[in-house]
Residue frames relative to the residue before (quaternion, step in Angstrom):
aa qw qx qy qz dx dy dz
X 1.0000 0.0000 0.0000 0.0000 0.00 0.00 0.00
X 0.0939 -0.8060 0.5708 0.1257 3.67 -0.74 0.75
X 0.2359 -0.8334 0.4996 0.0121 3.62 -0.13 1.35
X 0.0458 -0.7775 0.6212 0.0867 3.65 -0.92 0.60
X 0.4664 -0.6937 0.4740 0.2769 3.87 -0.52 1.01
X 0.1296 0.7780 -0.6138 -0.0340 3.58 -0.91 0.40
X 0.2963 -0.8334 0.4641 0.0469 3.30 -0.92 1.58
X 0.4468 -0.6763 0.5547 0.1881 3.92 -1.02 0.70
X 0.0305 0.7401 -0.6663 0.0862 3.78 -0.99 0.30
X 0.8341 0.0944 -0.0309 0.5426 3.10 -1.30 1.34
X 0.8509 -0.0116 0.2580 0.4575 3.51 -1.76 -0.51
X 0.7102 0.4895 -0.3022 0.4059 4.06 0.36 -0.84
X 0.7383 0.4445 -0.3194 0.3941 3.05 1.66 -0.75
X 0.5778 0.5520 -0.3339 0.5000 3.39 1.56 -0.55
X 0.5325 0.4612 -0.4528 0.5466 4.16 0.70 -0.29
X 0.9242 0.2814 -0.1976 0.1665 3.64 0.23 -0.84
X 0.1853 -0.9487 0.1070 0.2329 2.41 2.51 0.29
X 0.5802 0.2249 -0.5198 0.5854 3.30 0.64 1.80
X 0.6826 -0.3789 0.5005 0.3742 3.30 -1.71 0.35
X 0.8075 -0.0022 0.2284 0.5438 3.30 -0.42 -1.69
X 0.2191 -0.5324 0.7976 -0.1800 3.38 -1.70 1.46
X 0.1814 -0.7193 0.6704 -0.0180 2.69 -1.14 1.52
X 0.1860 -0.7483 0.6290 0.0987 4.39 -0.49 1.23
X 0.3954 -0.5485 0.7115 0.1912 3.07 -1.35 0.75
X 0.0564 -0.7943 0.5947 0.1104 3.58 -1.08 0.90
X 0.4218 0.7139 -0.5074 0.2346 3.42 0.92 0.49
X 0.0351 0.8008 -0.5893 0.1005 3.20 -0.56 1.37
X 0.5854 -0.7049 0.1783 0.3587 3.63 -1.13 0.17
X 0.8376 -0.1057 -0.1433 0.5164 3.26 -0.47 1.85
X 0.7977 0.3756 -0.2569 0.3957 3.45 0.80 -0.67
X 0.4928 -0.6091 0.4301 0.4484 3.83 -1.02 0.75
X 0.6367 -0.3296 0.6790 0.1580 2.91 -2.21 1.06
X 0.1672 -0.5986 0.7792 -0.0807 3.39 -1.77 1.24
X 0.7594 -0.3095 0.4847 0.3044 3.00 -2.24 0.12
X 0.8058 0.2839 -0.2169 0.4723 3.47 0.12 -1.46
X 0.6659 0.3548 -0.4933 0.4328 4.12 0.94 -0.02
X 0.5861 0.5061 -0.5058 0.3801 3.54 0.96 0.49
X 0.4581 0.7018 -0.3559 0.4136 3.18 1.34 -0.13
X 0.5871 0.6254 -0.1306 0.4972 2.82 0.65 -2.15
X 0.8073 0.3559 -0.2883 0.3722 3.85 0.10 -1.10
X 0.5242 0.7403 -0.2079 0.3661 2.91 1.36 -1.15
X 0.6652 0.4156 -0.2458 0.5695 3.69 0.88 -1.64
X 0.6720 0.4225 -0.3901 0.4666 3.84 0.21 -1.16
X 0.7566 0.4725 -0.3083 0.3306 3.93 0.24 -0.55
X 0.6991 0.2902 -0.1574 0.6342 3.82 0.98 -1.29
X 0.7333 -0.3653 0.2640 0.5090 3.71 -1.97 1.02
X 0.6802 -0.3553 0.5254 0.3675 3.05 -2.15 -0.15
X 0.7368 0.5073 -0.2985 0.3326 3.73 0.59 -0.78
X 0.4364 0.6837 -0.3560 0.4640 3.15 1.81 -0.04
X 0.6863 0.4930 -0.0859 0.5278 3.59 0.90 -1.50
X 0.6091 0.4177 -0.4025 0.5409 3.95 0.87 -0.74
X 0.6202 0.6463 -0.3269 0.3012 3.78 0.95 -1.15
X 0.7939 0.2819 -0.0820 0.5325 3.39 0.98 -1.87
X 0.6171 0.5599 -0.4358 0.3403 4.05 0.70 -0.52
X 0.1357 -0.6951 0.6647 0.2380 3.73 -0.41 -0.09
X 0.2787 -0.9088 0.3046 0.0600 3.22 -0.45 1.42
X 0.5008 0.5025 -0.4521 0.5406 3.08 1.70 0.63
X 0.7502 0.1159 -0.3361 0.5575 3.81 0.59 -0.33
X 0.3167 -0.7066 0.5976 0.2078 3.99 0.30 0.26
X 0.6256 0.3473 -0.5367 0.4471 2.94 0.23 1.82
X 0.5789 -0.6865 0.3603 0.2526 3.52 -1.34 1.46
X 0.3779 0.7553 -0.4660 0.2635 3.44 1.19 -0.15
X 0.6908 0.5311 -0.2783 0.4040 3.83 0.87 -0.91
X 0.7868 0.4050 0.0077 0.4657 3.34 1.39 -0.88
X 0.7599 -0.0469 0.0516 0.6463 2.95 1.75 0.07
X 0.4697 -0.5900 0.6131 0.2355 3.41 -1.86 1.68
X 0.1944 -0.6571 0.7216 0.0980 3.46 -1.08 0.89
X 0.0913 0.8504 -0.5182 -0.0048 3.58 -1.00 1.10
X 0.2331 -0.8171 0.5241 0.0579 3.28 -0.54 1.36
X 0.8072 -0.0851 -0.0227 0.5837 3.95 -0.08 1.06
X 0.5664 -0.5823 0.3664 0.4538 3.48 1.02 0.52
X 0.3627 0.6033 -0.5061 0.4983 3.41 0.76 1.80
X 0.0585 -0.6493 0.6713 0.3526 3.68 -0.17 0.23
X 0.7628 -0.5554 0.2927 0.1552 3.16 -1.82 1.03
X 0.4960 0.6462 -0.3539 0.4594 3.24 1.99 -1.11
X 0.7110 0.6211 -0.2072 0.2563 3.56 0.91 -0.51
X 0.5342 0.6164 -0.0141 0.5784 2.72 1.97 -1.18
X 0.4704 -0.6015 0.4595 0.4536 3.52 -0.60 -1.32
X 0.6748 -0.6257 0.1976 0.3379 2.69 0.34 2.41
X 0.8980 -0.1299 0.1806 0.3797 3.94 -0.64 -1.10
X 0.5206 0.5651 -0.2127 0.6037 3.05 2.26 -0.46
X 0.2790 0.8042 -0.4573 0.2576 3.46 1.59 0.19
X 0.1931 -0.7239 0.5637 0.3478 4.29 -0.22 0.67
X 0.2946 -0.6689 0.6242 0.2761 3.57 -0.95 0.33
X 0.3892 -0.7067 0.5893 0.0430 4.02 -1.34 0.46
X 0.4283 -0.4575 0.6239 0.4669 3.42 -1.09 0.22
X 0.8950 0.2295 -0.1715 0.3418 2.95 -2.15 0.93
X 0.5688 0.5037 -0.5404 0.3615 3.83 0.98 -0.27
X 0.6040 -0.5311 0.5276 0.2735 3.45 -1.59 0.36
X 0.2654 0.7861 -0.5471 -0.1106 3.58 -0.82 0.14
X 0.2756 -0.8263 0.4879 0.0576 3.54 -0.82 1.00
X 0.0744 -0.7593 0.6318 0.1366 3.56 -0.41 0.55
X 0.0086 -0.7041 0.7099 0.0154 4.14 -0.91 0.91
X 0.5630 -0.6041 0.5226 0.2121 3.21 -1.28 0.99
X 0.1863 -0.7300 0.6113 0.2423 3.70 -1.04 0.79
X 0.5298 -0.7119 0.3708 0.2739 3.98 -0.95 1.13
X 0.0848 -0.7584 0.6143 0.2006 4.05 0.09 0.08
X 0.1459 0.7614 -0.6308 -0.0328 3.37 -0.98 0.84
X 0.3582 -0.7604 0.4929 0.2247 3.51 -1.37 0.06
């Protein structure tokens, strides 16, 4: 099994009710990305998890949250096309909306 840690922050951690959640990323032959950890991520944790991080006009977590992969935000990297690895770190932190 090749397992990649993914960490909660803030509000993400209460919707998904654990800190850290280890994901199998074995998939079939081809590398694992940002957006299929997403993707796995909504279909696996409550519904309130997914209403929290998607932004449902552009259905991506980017509005609603820094996605860090080894303590990189992703914008840096290769945005959602980021490849994920055994052992990398990823962190999802809620982004505040205020008025």
């Amino acid at each position: 099994m090749t397992v990649v840690n993914i960490e909660f922050v803030g509000v993400l951690q209460t919707l998904a009710g654990k800190r850290i959640i280890a994901l199998d990323i074995c998939s079939s032959g081809s590398s694992l990305k940002v957006k299929d950890v997403v993707r796995r991520l909504t279909e696996q944790l409550p519904h309130t998890f997914s209403q929290s991080l998607i932004d449902p006009e552009l259905q991506n977590p980017k509005p609603n949250a820094l996605i860090l992969v080894n303590n990189q935000e992703i914008s840096a990297l290769n945005d959602m096309n980021t490849e994920i690895q055994e052992n990398d770190h990823v962190v999802f932190i809620p982004v505040s909306h205020g008025g």
